[in-house]
N, CA, C and O atoms as a Tripos MOL2 file, in Angstrom:
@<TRIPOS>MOLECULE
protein
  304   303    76     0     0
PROTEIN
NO_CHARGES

@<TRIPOS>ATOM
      1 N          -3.0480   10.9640  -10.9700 N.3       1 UNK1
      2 CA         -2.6070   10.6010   -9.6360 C.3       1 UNK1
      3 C          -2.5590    9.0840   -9.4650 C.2       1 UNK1
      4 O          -1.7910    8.4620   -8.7310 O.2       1 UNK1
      5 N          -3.5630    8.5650  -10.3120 N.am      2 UNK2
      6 CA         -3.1770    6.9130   -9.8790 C.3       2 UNK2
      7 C          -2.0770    6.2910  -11.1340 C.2       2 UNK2
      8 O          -1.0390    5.6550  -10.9540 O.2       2 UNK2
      9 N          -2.5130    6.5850  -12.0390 N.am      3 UNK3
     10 CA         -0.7210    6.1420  -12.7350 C.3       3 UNK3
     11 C          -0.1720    7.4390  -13.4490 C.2       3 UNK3
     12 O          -0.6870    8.4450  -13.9360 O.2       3 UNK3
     13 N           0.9240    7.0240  -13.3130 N.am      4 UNK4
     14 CA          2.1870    8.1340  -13.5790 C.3       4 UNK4
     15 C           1.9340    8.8120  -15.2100 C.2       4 UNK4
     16 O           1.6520    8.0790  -16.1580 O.2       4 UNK4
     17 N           2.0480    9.9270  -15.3090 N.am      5 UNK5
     18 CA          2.4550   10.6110  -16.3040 C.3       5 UNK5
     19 C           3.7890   11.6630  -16.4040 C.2       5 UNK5
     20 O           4.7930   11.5430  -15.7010 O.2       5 UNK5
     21 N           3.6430   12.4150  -17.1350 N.am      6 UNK6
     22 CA          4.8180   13.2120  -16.9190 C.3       6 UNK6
     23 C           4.8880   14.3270  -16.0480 C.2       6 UNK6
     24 O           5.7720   15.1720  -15.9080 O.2       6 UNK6
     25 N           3.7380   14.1660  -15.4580 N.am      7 UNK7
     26 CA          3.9540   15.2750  -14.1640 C.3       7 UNK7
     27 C           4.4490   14.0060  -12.8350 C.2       7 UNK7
     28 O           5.6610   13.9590  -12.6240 O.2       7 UNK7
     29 N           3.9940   13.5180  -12.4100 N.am      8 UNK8
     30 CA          3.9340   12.3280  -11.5490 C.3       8 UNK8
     31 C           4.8570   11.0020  -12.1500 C.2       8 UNK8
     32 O           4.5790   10.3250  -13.1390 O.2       8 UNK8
     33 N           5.6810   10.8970  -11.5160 N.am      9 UNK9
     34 CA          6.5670   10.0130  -11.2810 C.3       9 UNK9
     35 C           5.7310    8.5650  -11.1010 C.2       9 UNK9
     36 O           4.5440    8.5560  -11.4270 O.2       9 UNK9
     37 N           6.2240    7.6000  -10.6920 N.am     10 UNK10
     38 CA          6.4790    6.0720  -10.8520 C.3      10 UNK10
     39 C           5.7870    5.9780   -9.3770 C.2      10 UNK10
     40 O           4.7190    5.5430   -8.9470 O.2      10 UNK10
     41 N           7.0530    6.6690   -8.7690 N.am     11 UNK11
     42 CA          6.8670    6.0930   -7.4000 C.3      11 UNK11
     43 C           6.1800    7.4530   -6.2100 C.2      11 UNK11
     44 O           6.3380    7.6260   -5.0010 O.2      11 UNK11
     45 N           5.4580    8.1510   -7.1810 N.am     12 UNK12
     46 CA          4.4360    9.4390   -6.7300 C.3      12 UNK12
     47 C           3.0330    8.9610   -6.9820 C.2      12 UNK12
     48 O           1.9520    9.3820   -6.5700 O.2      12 UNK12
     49 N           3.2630    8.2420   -7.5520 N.am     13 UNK13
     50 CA          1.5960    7.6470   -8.2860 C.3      13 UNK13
     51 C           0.5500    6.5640   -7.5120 C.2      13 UNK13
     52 O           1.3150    5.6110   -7.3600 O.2      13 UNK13
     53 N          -0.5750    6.2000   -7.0100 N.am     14 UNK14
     54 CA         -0.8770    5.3510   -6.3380 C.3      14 UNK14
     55 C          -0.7730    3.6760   -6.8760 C.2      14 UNK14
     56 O          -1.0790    2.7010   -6.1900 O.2      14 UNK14
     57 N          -0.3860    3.6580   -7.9350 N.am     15 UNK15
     58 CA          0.1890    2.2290   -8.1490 C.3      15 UNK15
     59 C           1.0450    1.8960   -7.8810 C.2      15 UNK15
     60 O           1.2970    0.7420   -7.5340 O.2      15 UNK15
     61 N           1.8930    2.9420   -7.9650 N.am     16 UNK16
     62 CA          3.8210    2.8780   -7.3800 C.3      16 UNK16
     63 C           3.6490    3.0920   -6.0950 C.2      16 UNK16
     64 O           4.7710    3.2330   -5.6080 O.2      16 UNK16
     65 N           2.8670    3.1870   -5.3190 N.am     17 UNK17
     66 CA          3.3140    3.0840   -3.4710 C.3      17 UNK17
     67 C           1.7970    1.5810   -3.6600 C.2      17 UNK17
     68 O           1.6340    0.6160   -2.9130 O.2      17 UNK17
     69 N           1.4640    1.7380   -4.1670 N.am     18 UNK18
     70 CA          0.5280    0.2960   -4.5080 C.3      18 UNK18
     71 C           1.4300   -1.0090   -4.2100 C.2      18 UNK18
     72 O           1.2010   -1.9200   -3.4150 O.2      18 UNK18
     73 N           2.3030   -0.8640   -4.9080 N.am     19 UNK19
     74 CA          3.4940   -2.1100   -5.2090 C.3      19 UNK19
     75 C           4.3400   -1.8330   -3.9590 C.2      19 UNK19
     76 O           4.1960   -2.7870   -3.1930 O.2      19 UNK19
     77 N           5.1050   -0.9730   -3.4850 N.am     20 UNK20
     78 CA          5.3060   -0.4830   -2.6650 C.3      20 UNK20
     79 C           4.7250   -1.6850   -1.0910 C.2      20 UNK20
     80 O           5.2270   -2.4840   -0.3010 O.2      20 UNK20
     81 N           3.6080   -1.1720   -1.3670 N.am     21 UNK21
     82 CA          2.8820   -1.9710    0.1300 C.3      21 UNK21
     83 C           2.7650   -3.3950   -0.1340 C.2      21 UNK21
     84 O           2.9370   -4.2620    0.7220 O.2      21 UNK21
     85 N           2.4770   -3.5980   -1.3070 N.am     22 UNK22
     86 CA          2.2680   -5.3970   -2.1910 C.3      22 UNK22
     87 C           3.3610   -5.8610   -1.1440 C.2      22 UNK22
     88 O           3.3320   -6.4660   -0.0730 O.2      22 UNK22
     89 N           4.5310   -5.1870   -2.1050 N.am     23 UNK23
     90 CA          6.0850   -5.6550   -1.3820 C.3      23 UNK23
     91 C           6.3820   -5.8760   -0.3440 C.2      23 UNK23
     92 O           7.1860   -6.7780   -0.1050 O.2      23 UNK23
     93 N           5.6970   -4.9410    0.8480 N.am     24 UNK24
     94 CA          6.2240   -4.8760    2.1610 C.3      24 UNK24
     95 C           5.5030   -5.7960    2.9420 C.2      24 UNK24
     96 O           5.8730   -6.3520    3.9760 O.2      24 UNK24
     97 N           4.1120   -5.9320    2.1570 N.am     25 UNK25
     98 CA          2.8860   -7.1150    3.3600 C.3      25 UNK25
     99 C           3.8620   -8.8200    3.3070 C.2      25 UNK25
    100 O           4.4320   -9.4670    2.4290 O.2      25 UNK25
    101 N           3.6350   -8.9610    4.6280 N.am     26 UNK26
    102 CA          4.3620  -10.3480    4.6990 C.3      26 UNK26
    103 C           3.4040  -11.2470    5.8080 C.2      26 UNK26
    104 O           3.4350  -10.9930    7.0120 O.2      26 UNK26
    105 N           2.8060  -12.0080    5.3980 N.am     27 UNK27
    106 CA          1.6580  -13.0120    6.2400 C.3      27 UNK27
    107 C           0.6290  -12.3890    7.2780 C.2      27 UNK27
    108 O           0.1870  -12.7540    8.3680 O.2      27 UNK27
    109 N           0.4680  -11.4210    6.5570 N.am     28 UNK28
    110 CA         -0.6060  -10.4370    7.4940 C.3      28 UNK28
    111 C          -0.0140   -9.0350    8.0980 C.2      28 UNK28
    112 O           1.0820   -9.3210    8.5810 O.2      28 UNK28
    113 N          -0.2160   -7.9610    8.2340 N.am     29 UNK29
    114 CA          0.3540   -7.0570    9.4330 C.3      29 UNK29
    115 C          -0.9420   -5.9830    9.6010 C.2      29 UNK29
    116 O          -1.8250   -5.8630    8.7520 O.2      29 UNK29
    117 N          -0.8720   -5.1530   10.9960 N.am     30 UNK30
    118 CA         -1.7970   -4.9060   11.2610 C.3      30 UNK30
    119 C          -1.5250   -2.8930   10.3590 C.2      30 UNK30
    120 O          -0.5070   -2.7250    9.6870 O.2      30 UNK30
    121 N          -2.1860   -2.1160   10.4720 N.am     31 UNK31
    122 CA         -2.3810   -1.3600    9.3520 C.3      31 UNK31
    123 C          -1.0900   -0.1880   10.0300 C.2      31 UNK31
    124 O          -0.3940    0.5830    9.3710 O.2      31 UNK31
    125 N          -1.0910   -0.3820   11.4580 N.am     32 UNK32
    126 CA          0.1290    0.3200   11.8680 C.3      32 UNK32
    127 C           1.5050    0.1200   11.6740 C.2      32 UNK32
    128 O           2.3600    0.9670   11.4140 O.2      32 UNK32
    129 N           1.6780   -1.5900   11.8920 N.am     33 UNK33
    130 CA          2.5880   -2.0630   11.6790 C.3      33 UNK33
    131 C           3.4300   -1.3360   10.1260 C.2      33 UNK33
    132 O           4.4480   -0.6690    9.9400 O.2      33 UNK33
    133 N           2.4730   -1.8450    9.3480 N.am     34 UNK34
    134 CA          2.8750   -1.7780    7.9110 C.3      34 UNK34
    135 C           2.9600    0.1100    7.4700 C.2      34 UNK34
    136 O           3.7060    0.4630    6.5570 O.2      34 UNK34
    137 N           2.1250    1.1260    8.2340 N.am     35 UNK35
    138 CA          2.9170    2.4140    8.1190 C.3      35 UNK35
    139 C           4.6270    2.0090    8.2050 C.2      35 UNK35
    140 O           5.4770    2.1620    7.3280 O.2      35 UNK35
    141 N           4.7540    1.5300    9.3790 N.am     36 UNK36
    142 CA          6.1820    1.8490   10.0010 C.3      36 UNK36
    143 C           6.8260    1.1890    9.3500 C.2      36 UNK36
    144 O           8.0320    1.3040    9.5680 O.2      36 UNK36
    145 N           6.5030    0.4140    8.5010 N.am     37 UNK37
    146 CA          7.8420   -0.5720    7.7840 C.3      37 UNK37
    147 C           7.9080   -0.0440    6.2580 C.2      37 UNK37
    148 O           8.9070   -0.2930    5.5840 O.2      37 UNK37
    149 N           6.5190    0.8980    5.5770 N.am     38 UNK38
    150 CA          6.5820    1.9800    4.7540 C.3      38 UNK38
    151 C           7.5170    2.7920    5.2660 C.2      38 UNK38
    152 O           8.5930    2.8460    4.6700 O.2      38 UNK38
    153 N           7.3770    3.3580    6.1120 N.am     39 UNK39
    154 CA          8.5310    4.7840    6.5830 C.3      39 UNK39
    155 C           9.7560    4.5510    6.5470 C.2      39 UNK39
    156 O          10.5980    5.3660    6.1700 O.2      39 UNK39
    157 N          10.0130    3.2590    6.9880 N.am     40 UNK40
    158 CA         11.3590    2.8180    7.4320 C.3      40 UNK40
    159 C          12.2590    2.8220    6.0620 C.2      40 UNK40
    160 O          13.4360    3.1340    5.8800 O.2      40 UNK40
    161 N          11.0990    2.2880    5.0470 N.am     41 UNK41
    162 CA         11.5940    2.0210    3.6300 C.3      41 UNK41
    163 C          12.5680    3.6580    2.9560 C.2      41 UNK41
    164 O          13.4820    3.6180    2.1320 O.2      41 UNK41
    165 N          11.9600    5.0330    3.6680 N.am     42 UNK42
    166 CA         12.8110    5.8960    3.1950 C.3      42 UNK42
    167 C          11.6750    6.4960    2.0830 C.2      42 UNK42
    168 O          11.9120    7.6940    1.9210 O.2      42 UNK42
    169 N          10.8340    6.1720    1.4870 N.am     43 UNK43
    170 CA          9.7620    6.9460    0.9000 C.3      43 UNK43
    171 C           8.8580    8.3000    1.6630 C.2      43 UNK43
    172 O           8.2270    8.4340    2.7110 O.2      43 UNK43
    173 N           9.0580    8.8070    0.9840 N.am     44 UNK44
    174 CA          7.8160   10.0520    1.1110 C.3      44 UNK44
    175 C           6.9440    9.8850    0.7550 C.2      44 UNK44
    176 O           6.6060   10.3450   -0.3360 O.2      44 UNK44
    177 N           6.1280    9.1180    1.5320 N.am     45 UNK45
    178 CA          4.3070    8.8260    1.4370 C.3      45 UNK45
    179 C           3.9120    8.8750    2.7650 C.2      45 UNK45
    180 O           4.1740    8.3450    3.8450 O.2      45 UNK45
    181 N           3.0170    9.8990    2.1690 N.am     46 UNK46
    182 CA          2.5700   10.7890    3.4700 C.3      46 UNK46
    183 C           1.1220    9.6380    4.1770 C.2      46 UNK46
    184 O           0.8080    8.6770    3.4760 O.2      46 UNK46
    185 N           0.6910    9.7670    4.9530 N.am     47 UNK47
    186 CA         -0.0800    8.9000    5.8520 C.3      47 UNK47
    187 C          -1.8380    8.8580    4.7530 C.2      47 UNK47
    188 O          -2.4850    7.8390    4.5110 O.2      47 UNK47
    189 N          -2.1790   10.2780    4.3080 N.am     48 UNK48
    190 CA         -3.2560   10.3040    3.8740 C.3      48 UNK48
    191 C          -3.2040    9.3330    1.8820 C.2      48 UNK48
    192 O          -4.1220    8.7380    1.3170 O.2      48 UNK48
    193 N          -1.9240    9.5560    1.4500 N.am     49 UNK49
    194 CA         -1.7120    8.9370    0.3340 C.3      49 UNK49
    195 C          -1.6820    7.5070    0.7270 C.2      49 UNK49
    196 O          -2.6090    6.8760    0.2180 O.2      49 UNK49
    197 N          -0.8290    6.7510    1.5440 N.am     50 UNK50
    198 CA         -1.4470    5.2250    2.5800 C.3      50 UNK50
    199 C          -2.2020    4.8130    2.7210 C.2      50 UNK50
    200 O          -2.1990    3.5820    2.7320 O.2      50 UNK50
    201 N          -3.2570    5.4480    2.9050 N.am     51 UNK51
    202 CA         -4.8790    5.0050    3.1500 C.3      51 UNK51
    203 C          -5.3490    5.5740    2.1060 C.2      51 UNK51
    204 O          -5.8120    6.5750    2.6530 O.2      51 UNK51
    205 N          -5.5390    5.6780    1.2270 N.am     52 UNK52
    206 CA         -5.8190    6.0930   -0.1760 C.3      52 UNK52
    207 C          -5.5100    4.7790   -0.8910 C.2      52 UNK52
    208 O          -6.2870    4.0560   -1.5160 O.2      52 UNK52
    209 N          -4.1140    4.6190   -0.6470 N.am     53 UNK53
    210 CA         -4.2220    3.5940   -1.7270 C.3      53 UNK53
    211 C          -4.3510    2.2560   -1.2700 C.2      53 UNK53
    212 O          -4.1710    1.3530   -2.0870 O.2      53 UNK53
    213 N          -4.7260    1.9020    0.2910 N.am     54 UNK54
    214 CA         -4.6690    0.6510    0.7770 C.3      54 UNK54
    215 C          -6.5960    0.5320    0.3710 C.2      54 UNK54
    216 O          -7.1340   -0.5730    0.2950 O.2      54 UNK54
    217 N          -7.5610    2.1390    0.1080 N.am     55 UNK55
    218 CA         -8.5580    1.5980   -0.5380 C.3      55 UNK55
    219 C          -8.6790    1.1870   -1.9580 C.2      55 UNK55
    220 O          -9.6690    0.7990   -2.5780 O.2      55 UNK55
    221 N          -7.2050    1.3930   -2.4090 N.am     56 UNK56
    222 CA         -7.2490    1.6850   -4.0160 C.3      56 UNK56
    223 C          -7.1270   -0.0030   -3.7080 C.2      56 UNK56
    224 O          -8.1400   -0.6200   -4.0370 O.2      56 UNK56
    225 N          -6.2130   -0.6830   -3.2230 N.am     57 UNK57
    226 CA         -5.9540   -2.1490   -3.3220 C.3      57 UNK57
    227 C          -6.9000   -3.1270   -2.5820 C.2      57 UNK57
    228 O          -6.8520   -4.2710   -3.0330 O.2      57 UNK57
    229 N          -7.7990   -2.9220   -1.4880 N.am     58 UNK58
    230 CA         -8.9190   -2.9500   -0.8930 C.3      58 UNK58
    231 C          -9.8610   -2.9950   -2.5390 C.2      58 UNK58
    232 O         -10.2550   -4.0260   -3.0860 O.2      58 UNK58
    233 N          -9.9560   -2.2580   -2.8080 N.am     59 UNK59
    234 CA        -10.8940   -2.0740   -4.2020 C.3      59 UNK59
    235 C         -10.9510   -2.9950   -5.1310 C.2      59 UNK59
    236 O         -12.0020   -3.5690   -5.4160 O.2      59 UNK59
    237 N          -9.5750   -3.2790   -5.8240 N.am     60 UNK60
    238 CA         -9.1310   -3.8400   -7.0100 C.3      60 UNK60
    239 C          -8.9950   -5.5580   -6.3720 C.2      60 UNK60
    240 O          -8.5600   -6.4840   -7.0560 O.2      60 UNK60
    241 N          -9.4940   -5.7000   -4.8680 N.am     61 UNK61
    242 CA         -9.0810   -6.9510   -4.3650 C.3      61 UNK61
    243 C          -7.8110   -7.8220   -4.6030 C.2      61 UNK61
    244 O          -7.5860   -8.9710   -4.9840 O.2      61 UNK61
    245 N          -6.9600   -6.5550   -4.1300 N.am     62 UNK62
    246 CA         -5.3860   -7.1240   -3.9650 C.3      62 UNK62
    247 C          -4.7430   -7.4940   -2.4580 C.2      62 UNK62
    248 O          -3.6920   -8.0150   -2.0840 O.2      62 UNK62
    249 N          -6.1110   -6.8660   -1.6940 N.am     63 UNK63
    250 CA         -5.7590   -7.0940    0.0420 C.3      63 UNK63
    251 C          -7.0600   -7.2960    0.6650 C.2      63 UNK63
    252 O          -8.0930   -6.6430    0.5210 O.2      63 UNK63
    253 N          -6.8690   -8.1150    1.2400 N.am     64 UNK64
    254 CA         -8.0160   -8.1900    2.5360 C.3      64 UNK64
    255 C          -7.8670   -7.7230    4.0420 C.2      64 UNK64
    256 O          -6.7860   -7.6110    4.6190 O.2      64 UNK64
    257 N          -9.2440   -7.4390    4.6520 N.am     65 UNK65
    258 CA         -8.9340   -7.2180    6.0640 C.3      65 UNK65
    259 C          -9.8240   -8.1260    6.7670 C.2      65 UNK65
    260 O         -10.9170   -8.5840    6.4350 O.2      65 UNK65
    261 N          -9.2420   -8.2580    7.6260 N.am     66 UNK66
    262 CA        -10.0010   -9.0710    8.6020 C.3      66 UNK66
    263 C          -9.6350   -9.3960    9.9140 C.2      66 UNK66
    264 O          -8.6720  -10.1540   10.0350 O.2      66 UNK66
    265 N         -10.3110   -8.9030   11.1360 N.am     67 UNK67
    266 CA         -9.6470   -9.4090   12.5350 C.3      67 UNK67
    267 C          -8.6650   -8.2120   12.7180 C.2      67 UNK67
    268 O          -7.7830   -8.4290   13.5490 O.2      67 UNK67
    269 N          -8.6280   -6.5620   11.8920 N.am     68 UNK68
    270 CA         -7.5590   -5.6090   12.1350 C.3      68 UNK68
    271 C          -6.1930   -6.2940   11.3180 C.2      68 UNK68
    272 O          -5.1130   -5.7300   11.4890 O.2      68 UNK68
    273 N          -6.2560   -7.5510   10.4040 N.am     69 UNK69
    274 CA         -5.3780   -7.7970    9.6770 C.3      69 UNK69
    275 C          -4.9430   -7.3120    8.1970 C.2      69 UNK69
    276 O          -5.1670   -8.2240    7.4010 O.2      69 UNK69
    277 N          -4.5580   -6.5100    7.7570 N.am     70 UNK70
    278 CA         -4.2540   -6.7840    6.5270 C.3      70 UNK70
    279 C          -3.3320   -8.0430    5.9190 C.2      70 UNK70
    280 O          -2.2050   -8.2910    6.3490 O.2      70 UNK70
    281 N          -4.0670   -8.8920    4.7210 N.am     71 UNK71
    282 CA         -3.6290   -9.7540    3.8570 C.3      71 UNK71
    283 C          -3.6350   -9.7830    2.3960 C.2      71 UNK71
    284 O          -4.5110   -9.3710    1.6360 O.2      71 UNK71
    285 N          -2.5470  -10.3210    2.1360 N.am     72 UNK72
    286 CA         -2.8360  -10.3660   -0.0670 C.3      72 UNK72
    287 C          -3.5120  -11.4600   -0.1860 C.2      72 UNK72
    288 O          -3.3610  -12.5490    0.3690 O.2      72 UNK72
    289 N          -4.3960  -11.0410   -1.0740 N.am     73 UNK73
    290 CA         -5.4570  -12.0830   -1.3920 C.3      73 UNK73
    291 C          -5.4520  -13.3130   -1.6800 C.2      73 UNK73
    292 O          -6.3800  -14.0930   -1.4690 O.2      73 UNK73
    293 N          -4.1270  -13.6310   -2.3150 N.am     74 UNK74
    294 CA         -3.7010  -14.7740   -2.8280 C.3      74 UNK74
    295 C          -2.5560  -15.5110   -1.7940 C.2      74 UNK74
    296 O          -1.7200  -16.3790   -2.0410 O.2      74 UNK74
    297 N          -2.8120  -14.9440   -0.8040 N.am     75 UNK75
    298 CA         -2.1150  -16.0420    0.4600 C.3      75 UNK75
    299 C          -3.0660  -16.5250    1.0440 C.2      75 UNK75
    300 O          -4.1230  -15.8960    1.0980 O.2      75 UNK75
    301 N          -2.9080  -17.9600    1.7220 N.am     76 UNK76
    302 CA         -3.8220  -18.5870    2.1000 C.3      76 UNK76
    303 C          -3.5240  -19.0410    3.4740 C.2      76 UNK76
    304 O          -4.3420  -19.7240    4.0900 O.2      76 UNK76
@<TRIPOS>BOND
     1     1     2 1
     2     2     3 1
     3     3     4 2
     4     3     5 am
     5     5     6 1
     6     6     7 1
     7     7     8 2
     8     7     9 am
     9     9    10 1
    10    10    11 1
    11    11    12 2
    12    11    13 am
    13    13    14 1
    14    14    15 1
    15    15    16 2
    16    15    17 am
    17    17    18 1
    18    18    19 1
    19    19    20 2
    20    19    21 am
    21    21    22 1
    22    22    23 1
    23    23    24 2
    24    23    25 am
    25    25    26 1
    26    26    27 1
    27    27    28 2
    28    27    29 am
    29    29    30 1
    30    30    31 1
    31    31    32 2
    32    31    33 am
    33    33    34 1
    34    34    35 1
    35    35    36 2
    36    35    37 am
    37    37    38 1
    38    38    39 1
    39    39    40 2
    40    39    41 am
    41    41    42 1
    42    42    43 1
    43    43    44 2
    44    43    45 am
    45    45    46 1
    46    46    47 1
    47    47    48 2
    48    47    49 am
    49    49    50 1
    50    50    51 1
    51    51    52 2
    52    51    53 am
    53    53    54 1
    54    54    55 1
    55    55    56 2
    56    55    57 am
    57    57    58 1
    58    58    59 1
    59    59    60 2
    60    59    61 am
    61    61    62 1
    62    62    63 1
    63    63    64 2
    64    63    65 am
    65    65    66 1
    66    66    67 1
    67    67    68 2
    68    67    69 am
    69    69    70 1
    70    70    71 1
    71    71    72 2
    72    71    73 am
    73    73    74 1
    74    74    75 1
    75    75    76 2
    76    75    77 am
    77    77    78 1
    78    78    79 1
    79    79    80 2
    80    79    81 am
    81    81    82 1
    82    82    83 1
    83    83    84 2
    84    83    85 am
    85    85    86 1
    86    86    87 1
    87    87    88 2
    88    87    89 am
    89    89    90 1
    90    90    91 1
    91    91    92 2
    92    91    93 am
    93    93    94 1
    94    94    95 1
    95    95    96 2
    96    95    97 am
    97    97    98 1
    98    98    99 1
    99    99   100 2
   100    99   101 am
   101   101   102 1
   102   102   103 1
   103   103   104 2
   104   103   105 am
   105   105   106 1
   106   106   107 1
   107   107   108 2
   108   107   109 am
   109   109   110 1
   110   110   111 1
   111   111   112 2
   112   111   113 am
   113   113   114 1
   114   114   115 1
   115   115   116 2
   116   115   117 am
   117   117   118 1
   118   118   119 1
   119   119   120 2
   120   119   121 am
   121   121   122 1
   122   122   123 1
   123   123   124 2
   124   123   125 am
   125   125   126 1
   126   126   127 1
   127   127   128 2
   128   127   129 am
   129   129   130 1
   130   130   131 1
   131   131   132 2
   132   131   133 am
   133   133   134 1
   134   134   135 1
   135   135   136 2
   136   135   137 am
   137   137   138 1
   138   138   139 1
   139   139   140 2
   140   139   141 am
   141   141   142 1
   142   142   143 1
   143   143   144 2
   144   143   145 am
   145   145   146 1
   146   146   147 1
   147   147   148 2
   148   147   149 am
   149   149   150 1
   150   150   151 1
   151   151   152 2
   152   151   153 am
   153   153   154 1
   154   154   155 1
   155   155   156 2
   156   155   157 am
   157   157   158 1
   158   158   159 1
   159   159   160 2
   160   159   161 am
   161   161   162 1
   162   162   163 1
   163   163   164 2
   164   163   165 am
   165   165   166 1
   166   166   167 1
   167   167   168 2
   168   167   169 am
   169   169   170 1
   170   170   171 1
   171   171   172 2
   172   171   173 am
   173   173   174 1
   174   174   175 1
   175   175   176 2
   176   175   177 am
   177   177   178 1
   178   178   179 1
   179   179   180 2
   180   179   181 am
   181   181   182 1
   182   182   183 1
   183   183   184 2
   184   183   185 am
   185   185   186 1
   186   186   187 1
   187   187   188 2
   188   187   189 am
   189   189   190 1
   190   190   191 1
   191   191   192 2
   192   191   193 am
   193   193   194 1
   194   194   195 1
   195   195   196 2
   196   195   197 am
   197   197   198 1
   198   198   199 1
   199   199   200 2
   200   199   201 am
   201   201   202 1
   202   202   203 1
   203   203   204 2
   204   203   205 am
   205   205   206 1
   206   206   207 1
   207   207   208 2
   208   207   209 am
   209   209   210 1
   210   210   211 1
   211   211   212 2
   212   211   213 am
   213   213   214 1
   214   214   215 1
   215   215   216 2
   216   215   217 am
   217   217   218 1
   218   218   219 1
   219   219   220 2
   220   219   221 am
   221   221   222 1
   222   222   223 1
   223   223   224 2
   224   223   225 am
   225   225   226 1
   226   226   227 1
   227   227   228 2
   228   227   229 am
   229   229   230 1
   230   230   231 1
   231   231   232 2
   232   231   233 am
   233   233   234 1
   234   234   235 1
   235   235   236 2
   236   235   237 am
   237   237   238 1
   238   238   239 1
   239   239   240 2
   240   239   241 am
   241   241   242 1
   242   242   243 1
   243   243   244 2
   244   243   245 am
   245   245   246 1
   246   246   247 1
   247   247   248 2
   248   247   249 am
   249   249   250 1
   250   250   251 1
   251   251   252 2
   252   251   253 am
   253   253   254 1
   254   254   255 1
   255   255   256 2
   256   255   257 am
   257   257   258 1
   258   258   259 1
   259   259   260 2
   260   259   261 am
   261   261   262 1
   262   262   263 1
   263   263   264 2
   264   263   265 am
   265   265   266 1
   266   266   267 1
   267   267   268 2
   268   267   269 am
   269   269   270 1
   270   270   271 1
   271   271   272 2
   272   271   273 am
   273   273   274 1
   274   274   275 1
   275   275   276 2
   276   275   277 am
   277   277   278 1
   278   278   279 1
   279   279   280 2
   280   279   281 am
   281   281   282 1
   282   282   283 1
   283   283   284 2
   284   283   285 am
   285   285   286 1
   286   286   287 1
   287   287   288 2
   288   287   289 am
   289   289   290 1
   290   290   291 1
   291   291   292 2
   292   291   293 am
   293   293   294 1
   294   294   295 1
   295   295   296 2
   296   295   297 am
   297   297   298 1
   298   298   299 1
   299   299   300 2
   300   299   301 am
   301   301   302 1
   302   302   303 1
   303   303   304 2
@<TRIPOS>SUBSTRUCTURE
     1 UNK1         2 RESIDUE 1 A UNK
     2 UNK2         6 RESIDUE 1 A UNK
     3 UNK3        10 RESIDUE 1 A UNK
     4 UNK4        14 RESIDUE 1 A UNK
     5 UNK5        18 RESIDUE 1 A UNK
     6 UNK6        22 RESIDUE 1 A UNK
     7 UNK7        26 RESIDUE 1 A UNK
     8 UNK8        30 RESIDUE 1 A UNK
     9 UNK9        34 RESIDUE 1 A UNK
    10 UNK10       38 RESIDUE 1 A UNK
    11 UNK11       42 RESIDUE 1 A UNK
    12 UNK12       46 RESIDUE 1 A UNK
    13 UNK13       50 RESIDUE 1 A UNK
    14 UNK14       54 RESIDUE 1 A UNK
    15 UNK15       58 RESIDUE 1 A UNK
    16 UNK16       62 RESIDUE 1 A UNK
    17 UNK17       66 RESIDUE 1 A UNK
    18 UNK18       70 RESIDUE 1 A UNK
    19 UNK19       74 RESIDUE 1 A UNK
    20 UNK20       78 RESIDUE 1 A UNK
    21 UNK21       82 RESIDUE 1 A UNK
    22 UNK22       86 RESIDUE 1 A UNK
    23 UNK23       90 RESIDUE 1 A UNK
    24 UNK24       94 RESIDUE 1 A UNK
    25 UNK25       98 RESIDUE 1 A UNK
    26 UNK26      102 RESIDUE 1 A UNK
    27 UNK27      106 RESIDUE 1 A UNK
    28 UNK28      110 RESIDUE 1 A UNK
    29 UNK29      114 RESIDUE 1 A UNK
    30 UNK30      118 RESIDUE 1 A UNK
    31 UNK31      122 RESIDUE 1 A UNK
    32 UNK32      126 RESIDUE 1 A UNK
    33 UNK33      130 RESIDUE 1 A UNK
    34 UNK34      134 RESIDUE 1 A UNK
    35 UNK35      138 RESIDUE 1 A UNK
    36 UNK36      142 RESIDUE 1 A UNK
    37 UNK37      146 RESIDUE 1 A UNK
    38 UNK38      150 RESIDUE 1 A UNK
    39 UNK39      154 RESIDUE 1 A UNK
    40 UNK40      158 RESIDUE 1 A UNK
    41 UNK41      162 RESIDUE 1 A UNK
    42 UNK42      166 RESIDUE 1 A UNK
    43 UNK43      170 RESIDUE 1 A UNK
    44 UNK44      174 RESIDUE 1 A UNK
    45 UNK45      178 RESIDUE 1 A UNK
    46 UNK46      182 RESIDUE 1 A UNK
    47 UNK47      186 RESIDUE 1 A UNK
    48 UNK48      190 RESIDUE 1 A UNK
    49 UNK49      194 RESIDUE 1 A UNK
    50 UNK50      198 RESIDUE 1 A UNK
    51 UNK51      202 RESIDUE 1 A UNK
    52 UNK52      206 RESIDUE 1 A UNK
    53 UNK53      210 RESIDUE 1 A UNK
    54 UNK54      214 RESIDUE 1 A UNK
    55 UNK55      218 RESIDUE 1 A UNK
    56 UNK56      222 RESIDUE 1 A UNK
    57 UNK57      226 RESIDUE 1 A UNK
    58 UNK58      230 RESIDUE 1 A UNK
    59 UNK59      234 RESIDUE 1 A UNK
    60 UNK60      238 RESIDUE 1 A UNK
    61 UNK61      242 RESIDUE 1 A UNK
    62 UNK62      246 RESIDUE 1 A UNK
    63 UNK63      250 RESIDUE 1 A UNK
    64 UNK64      254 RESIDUE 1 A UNK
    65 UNK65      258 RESIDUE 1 A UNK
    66 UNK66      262 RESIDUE 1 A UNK
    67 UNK67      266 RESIDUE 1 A UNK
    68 UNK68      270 RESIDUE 1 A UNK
    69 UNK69      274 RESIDUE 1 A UNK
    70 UNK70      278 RESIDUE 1 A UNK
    71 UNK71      282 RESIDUE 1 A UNK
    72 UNK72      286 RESIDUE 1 A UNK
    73 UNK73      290 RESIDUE 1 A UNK
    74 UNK74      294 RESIDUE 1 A UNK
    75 UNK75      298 RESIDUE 1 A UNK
    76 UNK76      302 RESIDUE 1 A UNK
């Protein structure tokens, strides 16, 4: 489930909606915001796979929160 094999696709896998969210965060957004600009994108990622992997990137310290913000770590 977290990287793709031949059952699970690329963009079924929690690294592939991982990158996914990487892509979409832009100078902070708040955790709702960034559902809706996931959805908008046209993916099928369901709300509970979202928060799954925003702990998977939370984890690996690819995002921070703070103040109800999500940020990539490496913006300053």
């Amino acid at each position: 489930m977290i990287l793709p094999d031949k059952n699970i696709n690329t963009a079924g896998s929690l690294l592939g909606v991982g990158a996914i969210l990487i892509k979409s965060i832009k100078k902070g957004q708040t955790v709702s915001s960034l559902w809706e600009k996931t959805t908008q994108v046209g993916s099928s990622i369901t709300f509970d796979k979202f928060i799954l992997v925003l702990d998977l990137l939370y984890g690996l310290t690819a995002i921070s929160y703070q103040d109800g913000i999500i940020r990539l770590t490496n913006d300053s």
